[in-house]
Structures are given as structure tokens and as C-alpha cells.
C-alpha positions as CSV (number, residue, x, y, z in Angstrom):
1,X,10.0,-9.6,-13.3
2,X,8.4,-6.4,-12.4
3,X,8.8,-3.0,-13.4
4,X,10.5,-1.1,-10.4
5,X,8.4,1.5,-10.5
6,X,5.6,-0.3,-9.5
7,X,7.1,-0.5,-6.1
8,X,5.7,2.8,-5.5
9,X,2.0,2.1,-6.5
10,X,2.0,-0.5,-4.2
11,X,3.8,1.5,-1.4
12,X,0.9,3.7,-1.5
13,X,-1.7,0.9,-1.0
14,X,-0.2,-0.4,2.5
15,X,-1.7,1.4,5.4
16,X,-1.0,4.9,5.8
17,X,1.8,4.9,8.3
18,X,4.2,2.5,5.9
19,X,4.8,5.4,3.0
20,X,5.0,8.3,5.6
21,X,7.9,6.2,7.1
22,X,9.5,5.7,3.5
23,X,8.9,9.2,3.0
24,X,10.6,10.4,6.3
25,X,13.3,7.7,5.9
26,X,13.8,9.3,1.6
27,X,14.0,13.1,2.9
28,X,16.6,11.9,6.5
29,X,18.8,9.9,3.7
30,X,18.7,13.1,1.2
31,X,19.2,15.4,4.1
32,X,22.9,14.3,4.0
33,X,23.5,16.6,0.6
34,X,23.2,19.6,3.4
35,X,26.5,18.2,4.7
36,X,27.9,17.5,1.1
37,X,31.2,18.6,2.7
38,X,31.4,16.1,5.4
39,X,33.0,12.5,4.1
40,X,29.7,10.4,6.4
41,X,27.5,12.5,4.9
42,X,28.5,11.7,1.1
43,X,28.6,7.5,2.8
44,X,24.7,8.1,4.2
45,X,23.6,9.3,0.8
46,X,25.8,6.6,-1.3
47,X,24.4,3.7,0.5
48,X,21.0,4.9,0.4
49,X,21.2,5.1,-3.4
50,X,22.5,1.7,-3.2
51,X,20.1,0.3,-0.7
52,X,17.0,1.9,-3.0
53,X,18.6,-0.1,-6.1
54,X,19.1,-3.0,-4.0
55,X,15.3,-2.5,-2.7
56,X,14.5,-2.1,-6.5
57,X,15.9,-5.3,-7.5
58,X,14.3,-7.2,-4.9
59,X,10.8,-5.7,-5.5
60,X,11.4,-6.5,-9.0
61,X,12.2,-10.5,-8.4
62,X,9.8,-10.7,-5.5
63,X,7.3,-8.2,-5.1
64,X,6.2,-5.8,-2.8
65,X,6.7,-8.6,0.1
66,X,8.9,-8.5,3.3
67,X,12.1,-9.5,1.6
68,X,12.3,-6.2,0.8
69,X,13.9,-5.4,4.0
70,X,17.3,-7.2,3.1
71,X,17.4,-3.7,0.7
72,X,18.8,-2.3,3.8
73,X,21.4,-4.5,4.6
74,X,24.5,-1.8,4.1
75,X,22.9,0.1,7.1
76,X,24.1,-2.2,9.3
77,X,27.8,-1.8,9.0
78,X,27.1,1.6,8.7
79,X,25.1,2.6,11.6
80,X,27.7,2.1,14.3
81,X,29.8,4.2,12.3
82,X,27.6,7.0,12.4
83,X,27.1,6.6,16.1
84,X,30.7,6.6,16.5
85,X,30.6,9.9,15.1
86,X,28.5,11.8,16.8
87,X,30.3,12.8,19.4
88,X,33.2,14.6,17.4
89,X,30.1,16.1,14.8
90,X,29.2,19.6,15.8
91,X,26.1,21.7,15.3
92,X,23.7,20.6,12.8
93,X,25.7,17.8,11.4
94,X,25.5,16.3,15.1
95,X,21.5,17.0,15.0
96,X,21.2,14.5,11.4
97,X,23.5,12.1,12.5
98,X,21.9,11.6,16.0
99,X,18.1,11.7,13.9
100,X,19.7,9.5,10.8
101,X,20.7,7.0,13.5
102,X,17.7,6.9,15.5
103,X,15.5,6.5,12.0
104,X,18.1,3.9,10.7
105,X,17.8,1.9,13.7
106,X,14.1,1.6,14.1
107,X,14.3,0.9,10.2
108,X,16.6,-2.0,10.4
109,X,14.4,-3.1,13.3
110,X,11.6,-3.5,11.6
111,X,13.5,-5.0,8.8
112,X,15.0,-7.6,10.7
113,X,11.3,-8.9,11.8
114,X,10.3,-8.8,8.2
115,X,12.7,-10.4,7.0
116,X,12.7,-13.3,9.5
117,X,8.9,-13.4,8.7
118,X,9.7,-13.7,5.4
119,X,12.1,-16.6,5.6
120,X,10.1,-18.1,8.4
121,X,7.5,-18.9,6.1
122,X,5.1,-16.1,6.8
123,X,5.4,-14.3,3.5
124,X,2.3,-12.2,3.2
125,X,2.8,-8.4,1.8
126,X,4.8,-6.2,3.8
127,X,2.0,-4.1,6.3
């Protein structure tokens, strides 16, 4: 087993573009504390803590590899949710959820090809 923490030293040795998505994807999820008062916004930030502790575990069992991606799973049955939303969210609320989903879905897109990578035998480090 790995120490979880590692995950991060390793983050920062994929190409440059892979930690300024994390880091853009970590500040969009922690946006959601500026709408503490909205009920989707305390969900966002609840399963992103989960997902990073999911993500944590894996890393920990299997590296920094592309299984990683299944971290994310909770997104999914989220996302249409927050789409859903949007329409009845006003004003800056509306702006994160339209920008949360957008980020979320390219996320989960990349994910899914990782993850099928992974499990289709190509199992290299994520990159």
C-alpha cells in the first residue's frame, strides 16, 4: 500500500496540463462553500470529499494509474442533477453550476477512457 499523499508528488510529475486540471477541478468543487446555503451546493462539495477519499484509496491500492478515474464515480448520478438545476438557479449560483457541469463532464469523460484503458489492458500511468 501507498501512502495517499504521495498521490500528489506524482500528480506533479505528469505533464503540465494534468495538475492544472486537478487544480481547476479542487478550486470548482470548493467553490460550492460560496453557496453554503444552497442544499446542491453542500451535495457538490460532499461528493467531492468523498470522490477525493475514494481517489485516495485507489491511489493507495494501485498507484498513480488510470483506475483512478473510478474516484469519480458519484459524479455521474450527480451531474444530471445539477443540470436539472440550472434553470431554476439564479445569478451566481446558475454561473457555478453551468461551469461545475461543464468541468464535471469533460472530467468524467476523460475518466471513462481511462478507465476503459485501464481495464482494457492498457495500464500505463495516467498522462
Amino acid at each position: 500500500m501507498r501512502n495517499p499523499m504521495g498521490f500528489f508528488k506524482e500528480l506533479l510529475r505528469q505533464p503540465a496540463w494534468i495538475p492544472l486540471w486537478v487544480g481547476l477541478l479542487m478550486m470548482i468543487n470548493m467553490g460550492s462553500i460560496g453557496f453554503w446555503d444552497e442544499p446542491l451546493a453542500r451535495w457538490i462539495l460532499g461528493v467531492f470529499m468523498a470522490s477525493a477519499m475514494l481517489m485516495m484509496g485507489l491511489y493507495a491500492r494501485f498507484g498513480f494509474e488510470k483506475i483512478l478515474g473510478l474516484g469519480h464515480f458519484l459524479w455521474i448520478p450527480l451531474l444530471p442533477v445539477v443540470v436539472l438545476a440550472i434553470p431554476a438557479a439564479d445569478g451566481g449560483f446558475r454561473t457555478f453550476l453551468v461551469v461545475w457541469a461543464v468541468a464535471t463532464s469533460i472530467s468524467l469523460l476523460l475518466d471513462i477512457v481511462d478507465v476503459w484503458k485501464h481495464f482494457s489492458g492498457a495500464r500505463q500511468a495516467t498522462s
